[in-house]
MIFIVO-54697 format. One record per residue (C-alpha): x, y, z. Coordinates in steps of 0.02 Angstrom, whole numbers, padded with zeros to 5 digits, always signed. Each point is the difference from the previous one (the first is absolute). Layout:
<rs>
XYZ/...
</rs>
This chain:
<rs>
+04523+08149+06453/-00017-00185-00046/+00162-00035+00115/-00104+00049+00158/-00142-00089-00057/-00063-00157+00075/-00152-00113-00080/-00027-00147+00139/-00157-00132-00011/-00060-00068+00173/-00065-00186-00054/-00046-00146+00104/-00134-00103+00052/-00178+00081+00065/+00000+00059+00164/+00175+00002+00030/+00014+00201+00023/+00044+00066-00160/-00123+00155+00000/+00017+00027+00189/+00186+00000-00012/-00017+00117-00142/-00101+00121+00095/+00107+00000+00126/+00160+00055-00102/-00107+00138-00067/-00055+00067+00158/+00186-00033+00059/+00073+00119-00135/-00141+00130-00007/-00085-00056-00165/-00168-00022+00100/-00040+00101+00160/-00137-00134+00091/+00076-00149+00026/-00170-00144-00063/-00027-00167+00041/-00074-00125-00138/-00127-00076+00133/-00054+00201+00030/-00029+00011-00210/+00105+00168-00013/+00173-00070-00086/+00085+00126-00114/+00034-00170-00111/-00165-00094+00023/-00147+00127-00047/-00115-00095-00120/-00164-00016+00073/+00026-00202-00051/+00175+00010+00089/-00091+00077+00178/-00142-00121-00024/+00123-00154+00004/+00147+00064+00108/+00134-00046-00132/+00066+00091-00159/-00062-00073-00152/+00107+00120-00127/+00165+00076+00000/+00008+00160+00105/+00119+00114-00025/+00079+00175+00073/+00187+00075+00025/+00091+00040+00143/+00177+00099+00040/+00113-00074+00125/+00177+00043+00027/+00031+00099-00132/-00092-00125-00140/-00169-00008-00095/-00089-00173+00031/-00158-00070-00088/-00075-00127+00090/-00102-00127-00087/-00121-00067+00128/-00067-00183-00116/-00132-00097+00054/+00040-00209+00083/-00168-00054-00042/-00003-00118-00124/-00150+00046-00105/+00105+00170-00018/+00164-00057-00010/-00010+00027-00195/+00001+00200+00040/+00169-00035+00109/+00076-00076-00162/-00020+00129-00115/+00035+00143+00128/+00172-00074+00078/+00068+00031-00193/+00016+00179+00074/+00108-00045+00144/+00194+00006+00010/-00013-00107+00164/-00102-00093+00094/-00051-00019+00185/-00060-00182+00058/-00130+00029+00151/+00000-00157+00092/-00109-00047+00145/+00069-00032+00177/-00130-00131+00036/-00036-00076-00170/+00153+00000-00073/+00024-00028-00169/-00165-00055-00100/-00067-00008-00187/+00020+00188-00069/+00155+00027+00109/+00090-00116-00136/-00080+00045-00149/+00050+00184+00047/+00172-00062+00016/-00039-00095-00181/-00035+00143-00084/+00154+00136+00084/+00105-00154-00078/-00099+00003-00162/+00034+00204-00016/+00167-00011+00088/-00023+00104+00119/+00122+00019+00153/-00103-00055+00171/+00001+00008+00186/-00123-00060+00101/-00092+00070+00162/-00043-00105+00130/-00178+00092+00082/-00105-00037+00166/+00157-00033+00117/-00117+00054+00125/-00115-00128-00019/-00046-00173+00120/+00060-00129-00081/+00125+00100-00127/+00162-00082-00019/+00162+00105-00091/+00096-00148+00001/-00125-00130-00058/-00059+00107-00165/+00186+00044-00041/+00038-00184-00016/-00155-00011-00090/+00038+00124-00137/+00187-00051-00018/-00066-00169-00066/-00131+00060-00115/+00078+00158-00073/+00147+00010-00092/+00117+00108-00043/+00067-00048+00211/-00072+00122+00132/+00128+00084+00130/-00042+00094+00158/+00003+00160+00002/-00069+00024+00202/-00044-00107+00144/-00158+00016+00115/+00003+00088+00181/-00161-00098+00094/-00117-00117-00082/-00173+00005-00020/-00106+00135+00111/+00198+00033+00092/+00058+00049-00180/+00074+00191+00011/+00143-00004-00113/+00124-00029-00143/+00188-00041+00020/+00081+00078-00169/+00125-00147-00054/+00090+00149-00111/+00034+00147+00127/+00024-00151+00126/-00151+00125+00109/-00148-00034+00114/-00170+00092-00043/-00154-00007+00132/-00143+00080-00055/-00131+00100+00130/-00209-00009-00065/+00023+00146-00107/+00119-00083-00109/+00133+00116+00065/+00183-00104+00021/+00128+00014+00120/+00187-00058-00021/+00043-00127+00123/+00129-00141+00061/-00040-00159-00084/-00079-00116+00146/+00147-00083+00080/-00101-00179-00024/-00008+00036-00197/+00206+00010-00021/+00035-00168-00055/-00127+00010-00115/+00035+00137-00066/+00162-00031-00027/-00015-00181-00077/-00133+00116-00141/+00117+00135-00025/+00151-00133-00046/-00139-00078-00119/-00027+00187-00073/+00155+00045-00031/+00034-00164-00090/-00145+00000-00092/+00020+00188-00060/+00189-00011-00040/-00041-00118-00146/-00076+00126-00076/+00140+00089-00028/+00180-00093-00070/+00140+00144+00084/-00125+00006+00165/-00007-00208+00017/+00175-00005-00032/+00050+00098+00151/-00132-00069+00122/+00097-00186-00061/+00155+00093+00064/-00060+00034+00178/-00053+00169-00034/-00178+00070+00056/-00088+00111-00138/-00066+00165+00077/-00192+00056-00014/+00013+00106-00160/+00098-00143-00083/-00142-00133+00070/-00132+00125-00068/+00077+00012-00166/+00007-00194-00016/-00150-00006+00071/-00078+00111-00155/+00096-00070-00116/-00065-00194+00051/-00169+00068-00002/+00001+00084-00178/+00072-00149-00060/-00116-00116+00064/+00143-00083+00092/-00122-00031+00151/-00154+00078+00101/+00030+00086+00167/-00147-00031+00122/-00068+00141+00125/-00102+00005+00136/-00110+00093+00101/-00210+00036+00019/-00089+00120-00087/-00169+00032+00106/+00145+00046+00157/+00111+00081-00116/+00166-00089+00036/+00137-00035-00113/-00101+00138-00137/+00120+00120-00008/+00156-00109-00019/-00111-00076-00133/-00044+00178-00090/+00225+00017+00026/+00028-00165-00088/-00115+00052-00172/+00077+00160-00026/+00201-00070+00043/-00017-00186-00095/-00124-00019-00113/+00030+00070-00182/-00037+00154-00072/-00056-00007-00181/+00146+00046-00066/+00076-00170+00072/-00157-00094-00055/+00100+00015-00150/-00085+00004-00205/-00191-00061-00038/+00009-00130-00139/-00130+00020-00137/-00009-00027-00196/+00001+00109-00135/-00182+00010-00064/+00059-00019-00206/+00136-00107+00009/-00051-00115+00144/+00176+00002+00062/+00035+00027+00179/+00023+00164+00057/+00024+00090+00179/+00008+00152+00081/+00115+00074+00139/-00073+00117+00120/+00066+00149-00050/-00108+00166+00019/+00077+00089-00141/-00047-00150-00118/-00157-00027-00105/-00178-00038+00111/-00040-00166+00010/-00125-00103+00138/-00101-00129+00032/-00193+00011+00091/-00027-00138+00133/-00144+00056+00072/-00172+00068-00046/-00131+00105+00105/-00181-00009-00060/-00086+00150+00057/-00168+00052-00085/+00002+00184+00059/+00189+00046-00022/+00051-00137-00142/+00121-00131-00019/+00143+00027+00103/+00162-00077-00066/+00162-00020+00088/+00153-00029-00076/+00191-00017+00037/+00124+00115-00073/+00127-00108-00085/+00100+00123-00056/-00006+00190-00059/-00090+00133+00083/-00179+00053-00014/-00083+00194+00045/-00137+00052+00080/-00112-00026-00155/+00039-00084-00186/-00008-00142-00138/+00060-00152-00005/-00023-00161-00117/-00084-00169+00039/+00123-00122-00102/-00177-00153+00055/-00128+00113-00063/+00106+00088-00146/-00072+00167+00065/+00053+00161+00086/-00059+00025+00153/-00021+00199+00085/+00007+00030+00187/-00040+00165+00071/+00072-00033+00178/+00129-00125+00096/-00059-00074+00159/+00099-00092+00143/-00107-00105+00098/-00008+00004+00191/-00148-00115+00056/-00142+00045-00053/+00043+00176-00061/+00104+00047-00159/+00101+00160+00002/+00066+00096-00137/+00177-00016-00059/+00121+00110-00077/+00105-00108-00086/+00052-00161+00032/+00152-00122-00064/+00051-00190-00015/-00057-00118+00163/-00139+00131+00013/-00187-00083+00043/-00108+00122-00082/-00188+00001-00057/-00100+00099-00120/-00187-00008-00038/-00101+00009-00145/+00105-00097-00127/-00111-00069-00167/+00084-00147-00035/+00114-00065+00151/-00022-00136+00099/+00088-00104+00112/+00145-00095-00076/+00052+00140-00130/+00183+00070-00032/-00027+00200-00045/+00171+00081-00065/+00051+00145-00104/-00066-00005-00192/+00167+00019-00048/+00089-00149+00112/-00134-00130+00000/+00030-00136+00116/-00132-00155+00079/+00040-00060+00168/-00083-00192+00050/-00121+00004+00120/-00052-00140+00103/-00142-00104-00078/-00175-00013+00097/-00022-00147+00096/-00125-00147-00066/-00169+00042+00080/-00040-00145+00125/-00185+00006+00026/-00144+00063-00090/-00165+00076+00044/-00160+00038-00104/-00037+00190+00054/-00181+00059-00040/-00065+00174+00042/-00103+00026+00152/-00142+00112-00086/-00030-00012-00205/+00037+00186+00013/+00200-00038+00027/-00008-00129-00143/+00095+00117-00146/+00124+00066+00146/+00073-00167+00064/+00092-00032-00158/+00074+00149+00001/+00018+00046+00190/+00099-00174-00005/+00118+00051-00139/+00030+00158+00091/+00064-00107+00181/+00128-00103-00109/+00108+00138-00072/+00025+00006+00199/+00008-00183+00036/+00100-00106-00116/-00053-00163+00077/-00176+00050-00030/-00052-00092-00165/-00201+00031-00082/-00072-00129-00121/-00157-00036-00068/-00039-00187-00047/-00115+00007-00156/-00076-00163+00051/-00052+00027+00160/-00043+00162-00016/+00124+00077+00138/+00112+00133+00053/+00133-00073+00068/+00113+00099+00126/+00175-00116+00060/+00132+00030+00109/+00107-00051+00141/-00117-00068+00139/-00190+00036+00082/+00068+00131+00098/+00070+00104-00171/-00127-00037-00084/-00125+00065+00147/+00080+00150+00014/+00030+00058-00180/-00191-00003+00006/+00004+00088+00159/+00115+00135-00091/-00137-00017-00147/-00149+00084+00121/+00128+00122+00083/+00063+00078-00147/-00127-00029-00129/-00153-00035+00089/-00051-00170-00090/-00056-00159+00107/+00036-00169-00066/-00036-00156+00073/+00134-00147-00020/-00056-00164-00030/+00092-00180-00051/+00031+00013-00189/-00122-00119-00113/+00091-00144-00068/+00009+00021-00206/-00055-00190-00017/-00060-00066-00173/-00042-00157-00067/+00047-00129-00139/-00063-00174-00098/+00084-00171+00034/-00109-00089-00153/-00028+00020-00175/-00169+00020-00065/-00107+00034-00151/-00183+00087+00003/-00126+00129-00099/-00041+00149+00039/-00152+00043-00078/-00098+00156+00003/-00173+00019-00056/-00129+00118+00036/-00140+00037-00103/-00101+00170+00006/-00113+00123-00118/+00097+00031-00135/+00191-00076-00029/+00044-00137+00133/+00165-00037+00064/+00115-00158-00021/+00179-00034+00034/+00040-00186+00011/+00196-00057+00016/+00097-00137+00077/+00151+00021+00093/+00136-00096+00069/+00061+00030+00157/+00161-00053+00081/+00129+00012+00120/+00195+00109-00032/+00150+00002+00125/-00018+00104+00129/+00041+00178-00033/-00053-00005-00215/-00152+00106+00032/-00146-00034-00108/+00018-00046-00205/-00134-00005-00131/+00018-00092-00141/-00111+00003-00175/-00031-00163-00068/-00154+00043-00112/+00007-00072-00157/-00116-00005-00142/-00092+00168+00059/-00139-00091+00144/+00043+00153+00077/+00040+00169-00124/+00163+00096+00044/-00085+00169+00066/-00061-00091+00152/+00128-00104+00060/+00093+00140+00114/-00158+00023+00083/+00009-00188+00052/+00137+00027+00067/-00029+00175+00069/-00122-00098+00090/+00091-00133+00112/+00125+00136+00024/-00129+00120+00090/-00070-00170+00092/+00159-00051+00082/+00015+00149+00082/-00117-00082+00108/+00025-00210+00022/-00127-00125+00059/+00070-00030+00166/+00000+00162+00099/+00002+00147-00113/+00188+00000-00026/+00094+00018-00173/+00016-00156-00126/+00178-00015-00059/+00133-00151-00076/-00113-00050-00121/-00040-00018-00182/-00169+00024-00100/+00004-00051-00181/-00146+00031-00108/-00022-00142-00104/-00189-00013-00082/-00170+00088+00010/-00149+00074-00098/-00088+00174-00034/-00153+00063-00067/-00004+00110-00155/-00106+00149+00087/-00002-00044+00176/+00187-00024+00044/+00103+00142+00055/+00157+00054+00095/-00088+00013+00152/-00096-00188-00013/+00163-00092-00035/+00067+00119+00151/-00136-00077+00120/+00050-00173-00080/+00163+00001+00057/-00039+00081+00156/-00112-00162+00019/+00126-00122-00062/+00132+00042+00106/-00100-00025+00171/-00073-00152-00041/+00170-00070-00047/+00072+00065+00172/-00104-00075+00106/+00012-00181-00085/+00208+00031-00025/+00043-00031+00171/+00038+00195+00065/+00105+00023+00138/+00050+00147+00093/+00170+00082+00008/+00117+00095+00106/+00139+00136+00005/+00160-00115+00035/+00143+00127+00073/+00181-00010-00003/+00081+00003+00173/+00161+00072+00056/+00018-00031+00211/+00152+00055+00080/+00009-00043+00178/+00169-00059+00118/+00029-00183+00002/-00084-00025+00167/-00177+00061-00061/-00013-00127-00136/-00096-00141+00077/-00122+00125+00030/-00014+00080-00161/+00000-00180-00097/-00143-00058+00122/-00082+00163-00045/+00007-00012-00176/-00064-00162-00003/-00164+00048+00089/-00018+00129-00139/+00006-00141-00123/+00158+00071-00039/+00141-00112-00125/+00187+00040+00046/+00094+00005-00148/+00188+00042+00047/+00080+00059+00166/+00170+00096-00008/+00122+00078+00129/+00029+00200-00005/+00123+00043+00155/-00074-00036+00169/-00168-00035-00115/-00110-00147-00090/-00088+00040-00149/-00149-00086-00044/-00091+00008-00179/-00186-00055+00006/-00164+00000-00105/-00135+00040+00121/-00192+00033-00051/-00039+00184+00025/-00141-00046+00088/+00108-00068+00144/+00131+00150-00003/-00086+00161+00031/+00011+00014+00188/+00195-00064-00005/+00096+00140+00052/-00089-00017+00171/+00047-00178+00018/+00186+00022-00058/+00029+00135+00108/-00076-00119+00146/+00101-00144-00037/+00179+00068-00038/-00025+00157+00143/+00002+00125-00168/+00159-00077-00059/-00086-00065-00151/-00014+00076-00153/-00114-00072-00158/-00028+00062-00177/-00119-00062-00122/-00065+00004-00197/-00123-00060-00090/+00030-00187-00078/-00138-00081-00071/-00187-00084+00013/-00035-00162+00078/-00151-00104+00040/-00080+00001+00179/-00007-00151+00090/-00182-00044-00022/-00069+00008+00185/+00080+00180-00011/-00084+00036-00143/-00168-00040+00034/+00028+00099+00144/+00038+00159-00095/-00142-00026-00116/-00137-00023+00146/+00070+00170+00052/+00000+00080-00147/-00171-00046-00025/-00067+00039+00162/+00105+00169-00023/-00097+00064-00176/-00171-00086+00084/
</rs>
């Protein structure tokens, strides 16, 4: 029943806990019977051979648990930047959301855009403060922390008993109770330390206060002296958190399993079922009006799929959300983004790694089927009859790009499609090829994404690539105008051949491409073979004088000439423009040009004499800064060449609280000494 249903996202930064403190709530409420460690590799959550490899969870895990009388599905999401895409689309699923904080480190880069993005969706929050037991872990230090960076406020829920390697316990600010936990993760009721009174006291008063707001009749009394009993501060304390009113903070340590199962009490009692998550907005595919659904079983099917498994034994897994309705063990449904219906032949719930079958389930309900033609991540699938498209988050902007070519010849046809196959999984994975340089281009997040969708590549479809810097797509260009023949002439048994023209040459703004122009009057050159003059400097300029790189912004206009009777034909006049159109190149001043991008840098205010410095040693040009929040943003044109490696460096410099997109702008020339540089290279490249 969606009422006892619970669908909670643990998000943070990397390495704060998320997928041990998930394992141990499973263990805790019998989901999994061996309690694993992510250093050991044998995490119900983190089972990829990528994830063991790299001791961190680098997609969305997920797996249900009962507790007190309640269904949870817990959405383990990875902290890792380079991954962080995957926690986007899967926290769509949630109804709440669990902010894993460090003890030690405190709040850092992914903690707030987690934070960001439970704002972005809505979604009610707490947070959980992990590694108490830590040296050098400080409660109060990362409270104050998070109270100035998050909003809506935080409150606090329970206080610490010990500190550090002395931490044993939890005092519950709610039941006013003392917990002390033994190695097992077995608690014992207790006194609250005598020395922890005040304290306690002063937080309960701030509680209460804080609570009572939530609710007008409760906050009413408290003002007239009265004091609000638990079940009245738990019902405020609910209704606060539903509303997004404010964020109560917990504590405890996952690897010594304190604070867990007061934790595990606090998803099933506050956060929201489905039911309170309250109607999906979407739009009506005809009309384009907006549209929404309730989450009622009895109503028509509708879902959206977040995620995508690539598997090439078993398929492509797909897991959706049920928005509303209820689906059996086996059926039809339609694809309102494909137009198509779509047949599954049984329903899956995951738990880790495995996928068991399903009898039915209704709305809230994280399900998965395999096998389906058309799906892919991002569509809405409904009921033929009460069609319905929900909006999915878009894919992020790629940030770096590598060239990927195939370790032996024989995996040559499979790459293409071995790559296609690992981004109906991965979103953030983007493939490319660059007709100029000849490339396959695979882009994504960071090095480390980009390493291990190629690591995922071998495992899964047994094709090696090796990565390397992208080429840069440079071309060239004339500064001069110029006038010369081309003349062909060749003279052999039988019919010669002669082609003799003369072309003008000159410079266009940048970005006008190449333009021929006829100017033959009086017939020195007959009709029939003026298109293969032309044909002619078009197939040369694929290749310019300078390094080998295409001739564009320029036009040729074909303005006299002279043929022969019986020796002049398509081809000659062909070669004569061929001919033309080098000579004139190399006395029209050529220059070579590069791929100018348009910068977006966002970055807090304190970063900025760093990134300006920065973008000046790129030979970047600032061309507007603006404020966004807490934020600067900063538009520059920067030459390719200098921006391929720049997620490193922004990630360096702002501590990963930087984030950049960027776009194609235009073509500009290379300062000479740069230039001459490139060329030697080239040259020494094709010698």
């Amino acid at each position: 029943m969606s009422d006892h249903l619970r669908n909670i996202a643990l998000v943070g930064h990397g390495g704060a806990g998320k997928t041990s403190l998930a394992e141990i709530i499973l263990f805790n409420s019998g989901a999994v019977s061996r309690l694993g460690k992510v250093e050991d590799g044998n995490t119900a959550m983190d089972f990829e051979p990528e994830e063991i490899k790299r001791k961190a969870s680098i997609s969305t895990a997920f797996h249900q648990f009962n507790w007190a009388k309640r269904t949870v599905n817990l959405i383990d999401t990875p902290g890792d930047q380079n991954f962080f895409a995957d926690t986007r689309n899967c926290i769509q699923a949630a109804d709440g959301v669990v902010v894993v904080i460090d003890a030690v480190d405190g709040v850092k880069v992914q903690t707030e855009q987690a934070w960001d993005l439970a704002a972005e969706f809505q979604l009610p929050c707490a947070v959980f403060i992990n590694k108490l037991d830590r040296e050098r872990s400080d409660f109060q230090r990362i409270f104050q922390d998070a109270s100035s960076s998050f909003e809506p406020k935080l409150i606090m829920l329970q206080l610490p008993i010990g500190a550090e390697t002395g931490f044993k316990g939890v005092v519950d600010l709610i039941r006013m109770k003392s917990y002390e936990y033994d190695s097992a993760g077995k608690r014992t009721e207790k006194e609250i330390p005598a020395d922890m009174n005040e304290q306690v006291s002063k937080e309960r008063e701030a509680l209460v206060e804080n609570v009572a707001e939530a609710d007008d009749a409760l906050l009413e009394r408290y003002l007239e002296g009265e004091i609000p009993t638990d079940e009245e501060l738990k019902g405020a304390l609910r209704k606060g958190i539903l509303s997004r009113s404010f964020a109560p903070v917990l504590i405890g340590s996952a690897t010594k399993r304190i604070g867990i199962d007061l934790l595990m009490d606090f998803m099933t009692e506050c956060m929201p079922s489905p039911l309170e998550r309250g109607p999906f907005k979407g739009t009506d595919p005809k009309t384009g009006l907006e549209s929404e659904r309730t989450p009622d079983p009895k109503g028509p099917f509708s879902g959206f799929v977040f995620k995508t498994v690539a598997d090439p034994y078993s398929g492509r897994l797909s897991i959706f959300r049920i928005v509303s309705g209820t689906l059996g063990s086996d059926g039809n449904f339609f694809n309102v983004n494909k137009d198509s219906k779509e047949r599954f032949t049984q329903l899956l719930r995951l738990a880790g790694k495995e996928q068991k079958p399903l009898t039915e389930a209704g709305p809230g309900s994280i399900v998965a089927v395999a096998k389906l033609k058309d799906t892919t991540t991002g569509d809405t699938l409904c009921d033929e009859n009460g069609k319905i498209k929900f909006k999915c988050v878009e894919p992020p902007y790629a940030l770096i790009s590598y060239a990927v070519k195939p370790k032996s010849q024989a995996d040559e046809d499979k790459v293409l499609t071995s790559l296609s196959r690992l981004i109906e999984e991965d979103v953030a994975l983007k493939i490319s090829r660059n007709t100029e340089t000849k490339e396959i281009l695979l882009s994504g997040m960071g090095k480390v994404h980009i390493e291990s969708a190629t690591e995922k590549l071998k495992r899964k479809f047994n094709v090696e690539v090796i990565l390397e810097i992208p080429k840069i797509p440079y071309k060239e260009t004339i500064k001069k105008k110029v006038r010369v023949q081309g003349r062909h002439k060749k003279q052999t048994g039988g019919h010669g051949q002669f082609g003799d023209c003369w072309v003008q040459l000159e410079p266009l703004p940048r970005g006008s491409g190449f333009e021929f122009v006829d100017a033959i009057v009086g017939g020195s050159i007959p009709r029939q073979y003026i298109p293969a003059v032309e044909k002619g400097i078009i197939e040369s300029c694929i290749r310019g004088v300078l390094a080998g790189f295409p001739c564009i912004d320029f036009r040729a206009t074909l303005d006299d000439g002279s043929y022969h009777a019986v020796d002049s034909s398509e081809m000659a006049f062909k070669i004569a423009g061929s001919l033309a159109f080098r000579k004139a190149t190399e006395l029209a001043q050529p220059v070579l040009l590069e791929p100018i991008m348009d910068v977006t840098i966002i970055a807090p205010d304190e970063y900025m004499g760093d990134i300006m410095g920065n973008l000046n040693s790129r030979r970047g040009r600032v061309l507007g800064m603006d404020s966004k929040g807490k934020h600067q943003v900063v538009r520059a044109n920067v030459p390719l060449a200098e921006f391929q490696t720049y997620a490193a460096d922004l990630n360096s410099m702002t501590g990963g609280r930087g984030t950049y997109t960027m776009q194609f702008s235009h073509y500009d020339e290379v300062p000479a000494q740069l230039a001459q540089k490139i060329i030697d290279e080239v040259k020494k490249t094709a010698g």
